[in-house]
C-alpha positions in Angstrom: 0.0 0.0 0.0 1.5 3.1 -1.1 2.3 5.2 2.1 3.0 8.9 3.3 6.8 8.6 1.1 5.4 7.1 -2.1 2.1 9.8 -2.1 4.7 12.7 -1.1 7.0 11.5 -3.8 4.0 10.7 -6.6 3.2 14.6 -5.5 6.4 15.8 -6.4 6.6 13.7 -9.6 3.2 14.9 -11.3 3.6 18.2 -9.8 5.5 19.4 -13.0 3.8 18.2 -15.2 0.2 19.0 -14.4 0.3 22.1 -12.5 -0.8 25.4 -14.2 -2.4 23.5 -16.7 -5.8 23.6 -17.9 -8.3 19.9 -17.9 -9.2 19.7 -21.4 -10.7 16.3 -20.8 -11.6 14.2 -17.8 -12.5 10.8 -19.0 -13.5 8.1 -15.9 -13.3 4.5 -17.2 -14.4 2.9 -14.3 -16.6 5.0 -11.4 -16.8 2.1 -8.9 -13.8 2.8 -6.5 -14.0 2.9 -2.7 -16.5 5.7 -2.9 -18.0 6.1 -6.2 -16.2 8.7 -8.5 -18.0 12.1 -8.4 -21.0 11.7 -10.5 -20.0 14.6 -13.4 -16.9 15.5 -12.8 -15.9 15.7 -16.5 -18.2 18.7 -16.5 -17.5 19.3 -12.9 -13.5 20.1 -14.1 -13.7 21.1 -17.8 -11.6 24.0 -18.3 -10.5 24.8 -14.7 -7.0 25.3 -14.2 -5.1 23.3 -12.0 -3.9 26.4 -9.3 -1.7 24.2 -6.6 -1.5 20.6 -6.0 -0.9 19.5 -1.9 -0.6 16.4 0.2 -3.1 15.7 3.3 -1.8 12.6 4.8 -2.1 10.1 2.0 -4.6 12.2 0.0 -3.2 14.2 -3.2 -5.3 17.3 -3.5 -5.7 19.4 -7.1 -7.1 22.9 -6.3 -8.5 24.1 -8.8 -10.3 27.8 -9.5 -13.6 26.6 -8.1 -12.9 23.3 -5.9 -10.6 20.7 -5.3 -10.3 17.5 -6.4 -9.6 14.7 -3.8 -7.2 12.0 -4.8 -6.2 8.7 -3.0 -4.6 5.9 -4.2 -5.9 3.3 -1.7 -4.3 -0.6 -1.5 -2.8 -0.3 -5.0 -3.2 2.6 -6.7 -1.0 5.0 -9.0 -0.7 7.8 -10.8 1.3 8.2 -14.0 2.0 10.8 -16.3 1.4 9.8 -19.8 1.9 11.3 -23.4 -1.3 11.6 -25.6 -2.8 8.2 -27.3 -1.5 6.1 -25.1 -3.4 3.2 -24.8 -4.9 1.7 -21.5 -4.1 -0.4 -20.1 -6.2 -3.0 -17.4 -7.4 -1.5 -14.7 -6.5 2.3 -15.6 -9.5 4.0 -14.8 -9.5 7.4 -14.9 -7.4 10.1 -17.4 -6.9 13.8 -17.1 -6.3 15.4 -20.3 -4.0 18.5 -20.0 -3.6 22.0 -22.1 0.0 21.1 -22.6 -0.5 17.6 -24.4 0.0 15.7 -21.2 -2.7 13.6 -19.2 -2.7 12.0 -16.1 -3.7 8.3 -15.4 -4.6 6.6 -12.6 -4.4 2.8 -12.4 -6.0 1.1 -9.5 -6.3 -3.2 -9.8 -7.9 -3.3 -5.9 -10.2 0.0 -6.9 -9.5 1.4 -3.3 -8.5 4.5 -4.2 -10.8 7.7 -4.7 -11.4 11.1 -6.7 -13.8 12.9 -5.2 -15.0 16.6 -5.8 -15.6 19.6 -3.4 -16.3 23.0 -3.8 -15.4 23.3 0.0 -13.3 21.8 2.1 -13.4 17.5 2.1 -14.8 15.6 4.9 -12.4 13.1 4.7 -9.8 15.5 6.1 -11.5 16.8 9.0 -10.9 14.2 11.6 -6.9 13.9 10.5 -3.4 14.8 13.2 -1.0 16.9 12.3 1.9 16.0 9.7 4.6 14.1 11.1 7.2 16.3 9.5 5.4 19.8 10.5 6.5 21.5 14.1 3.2 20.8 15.5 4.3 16.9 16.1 6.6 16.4 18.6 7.2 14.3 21.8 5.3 16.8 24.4 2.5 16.1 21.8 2.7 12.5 21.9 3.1 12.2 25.3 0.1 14.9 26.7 -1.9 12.8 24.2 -1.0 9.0 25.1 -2.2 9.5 29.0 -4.3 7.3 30.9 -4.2 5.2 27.3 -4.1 1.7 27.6 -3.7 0.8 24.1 -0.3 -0.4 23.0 1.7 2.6 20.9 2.5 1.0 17.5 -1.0 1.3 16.9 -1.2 4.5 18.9 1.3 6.1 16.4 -0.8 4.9 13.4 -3.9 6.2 14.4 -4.6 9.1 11.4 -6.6 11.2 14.3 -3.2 11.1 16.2 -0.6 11.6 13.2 -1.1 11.0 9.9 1.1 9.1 7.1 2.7 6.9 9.9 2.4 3.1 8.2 3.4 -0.5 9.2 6.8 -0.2 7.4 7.8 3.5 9.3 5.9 2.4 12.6 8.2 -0.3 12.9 10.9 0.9 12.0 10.8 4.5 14.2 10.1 1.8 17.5 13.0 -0.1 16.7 14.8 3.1 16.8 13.7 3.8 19.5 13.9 0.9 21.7 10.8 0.8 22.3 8.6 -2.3 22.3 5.4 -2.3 20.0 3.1 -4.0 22.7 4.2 -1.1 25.3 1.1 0.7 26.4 1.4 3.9 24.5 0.1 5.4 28.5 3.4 4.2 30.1 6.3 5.6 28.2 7.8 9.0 29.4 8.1 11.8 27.9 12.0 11.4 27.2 11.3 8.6 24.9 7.9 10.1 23.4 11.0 12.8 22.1 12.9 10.4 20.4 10.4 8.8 19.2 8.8 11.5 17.7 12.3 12.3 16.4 12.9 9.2 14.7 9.5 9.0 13.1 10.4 12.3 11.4 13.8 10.9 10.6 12.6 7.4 8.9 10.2 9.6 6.8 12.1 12.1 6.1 14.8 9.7 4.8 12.1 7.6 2.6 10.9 11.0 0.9 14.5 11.3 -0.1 15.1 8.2 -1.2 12.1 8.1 -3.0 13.5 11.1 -5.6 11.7 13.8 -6.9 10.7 12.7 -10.7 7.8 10.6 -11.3 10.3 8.4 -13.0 12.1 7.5 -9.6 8.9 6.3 -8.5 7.7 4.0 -11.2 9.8 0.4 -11.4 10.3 -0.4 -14.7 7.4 -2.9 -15.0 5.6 0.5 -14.3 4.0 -0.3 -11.1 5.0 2.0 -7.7 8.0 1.6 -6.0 8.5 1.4 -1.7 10.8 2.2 0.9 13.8 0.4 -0.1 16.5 1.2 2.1 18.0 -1.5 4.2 15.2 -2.4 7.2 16.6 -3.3 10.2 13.3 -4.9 11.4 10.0 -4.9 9.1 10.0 -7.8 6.9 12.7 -9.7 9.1 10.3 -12.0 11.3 13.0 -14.8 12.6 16.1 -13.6 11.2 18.8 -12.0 13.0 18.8 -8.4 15.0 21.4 -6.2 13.5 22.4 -4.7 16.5 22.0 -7.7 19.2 22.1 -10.8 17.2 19.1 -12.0 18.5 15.9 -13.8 16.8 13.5 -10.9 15.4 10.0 -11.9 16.7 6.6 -11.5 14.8 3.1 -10.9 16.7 0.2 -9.3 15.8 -1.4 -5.7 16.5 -4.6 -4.1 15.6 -4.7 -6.8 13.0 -1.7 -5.7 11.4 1.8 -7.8 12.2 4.6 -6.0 13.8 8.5 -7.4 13.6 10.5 -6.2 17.0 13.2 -7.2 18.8 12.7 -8.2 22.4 15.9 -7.7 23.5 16.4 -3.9 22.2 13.2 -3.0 22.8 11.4 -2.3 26.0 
């Protein structure tokens, strides 16, 4: 599932491309995606510019001169910048043709994704935590937050109403980091190691973003499907293999339905 790196980094690849630039021609292929496209949008869109293009947690948002276009590319969506006449492939869905000869496609096989129109602002933003990267998140933040809270802080820090953009792979990761144990009751760690966490969770993001490029190109594979986080791991994906800084066995459990690798000897 694309995350907060691959969105930022999609952002950052269309943005030349598509910004400025009038919609000649929104054509939707398939409407059925986790909320059904905007009934109209075609004539919704036609002829608005494009003003600035944003990222909202892991929504991509086009403002345009009279609304906003909501964009998210759910379990296995993307977005790719095309040249005109090229054909379409299975499961593209939706095309935005552009005053400068380019269009934008989206190609979604699970169909979880959305594009959804508003003259105002979306509801699906209003319930959302700040931006891990923005000043606003920070370990005095975490910690006023987490008290009295029994639930256990990997899930804690991926809850979108606490911070947004914090997935499995960067939850993980920031923990181990940390020293801190996934299954620790997000309640009973101080604020001292709320700071570093909060630090490291700005440093694992900020290093996928980078690594991710800034050209749509860096994050397309060459079979044309979205790339991830590919730096070395020292923990997600390494259920039963070797700690890198202990040597010990890497252990797997589950968490708010979603498995989490740690390390019981580094992390408390």
């Amino acid at each position: 599932m694309p995350e907060l790196p691959e969105v930022e980094t999609t952002l950052r690849g269309i943005n030349p491309y598509i910004s400025s630039q009038k919609i000649v021609q929104l054509t939707v292929k398939q409407p059925s995606l986790r909320w059904p496209v905007t009934e109209n949008l075609n004539c919704i869109v036609h002829g608005q510019k494009i003003r600035t293009l944003r990222r909202r947690a892991k929504y991509i948002i086009l403002q345009l001169d009279h609304g906003s276009i909501l964009i998210h590319l759910g379990m296995s969506g993307s977005l790719r910048i095309i040249e005109k006449s090229e054909v379409w492939r299975k499961h593209d869905h939706i095309e935005m043709q552009l005053s400068n000869g380019y269009g934008l496609r989206y190609h979604d096989p699970r169909r979880f994704g959305c594009w959804l129109w508003s003259a105002d602002e979306h509801s699906q933003l209003s319930k959302l935590g700040p931006e891990p990267l923005d000043d606003e998140f920070n370990g005095d933040y975490l910690y006023q937050l987490s008290r009295k809270r029994r639930l256990a802080v990997k899930p804690y820090i991926m809850d979108s109403a606490v911070v947004v953009g914090v997935g499995n792979i960067y939850a993980a990761e920031s923990l181990f980091r940390s020293g801190i144990s996934p299954q620790r009751p997000a309640g009973r760690i101080s604020s001292k190691r709320y700071h570093l966490l909060a630090a490291n969770i700005k440093y694992i993001l900020s290093a996928a973003i980078n690594q991710g490029g800034t050209t749509l190109r860096d994050f397309v594979s060459s079979d044309g499907q979205p790339g991830y986080f590919q730096q070395s791991l020292d923990v997600y994906g390494r259920a039963g293999q070797s700690c890198k800084v202990c040597a010990g066995r890497l252990r797997e459990i589950r968490l708010g339905q979603r498995s989490s690798v740690f390390c019981p000897n580094c992390q408390r």
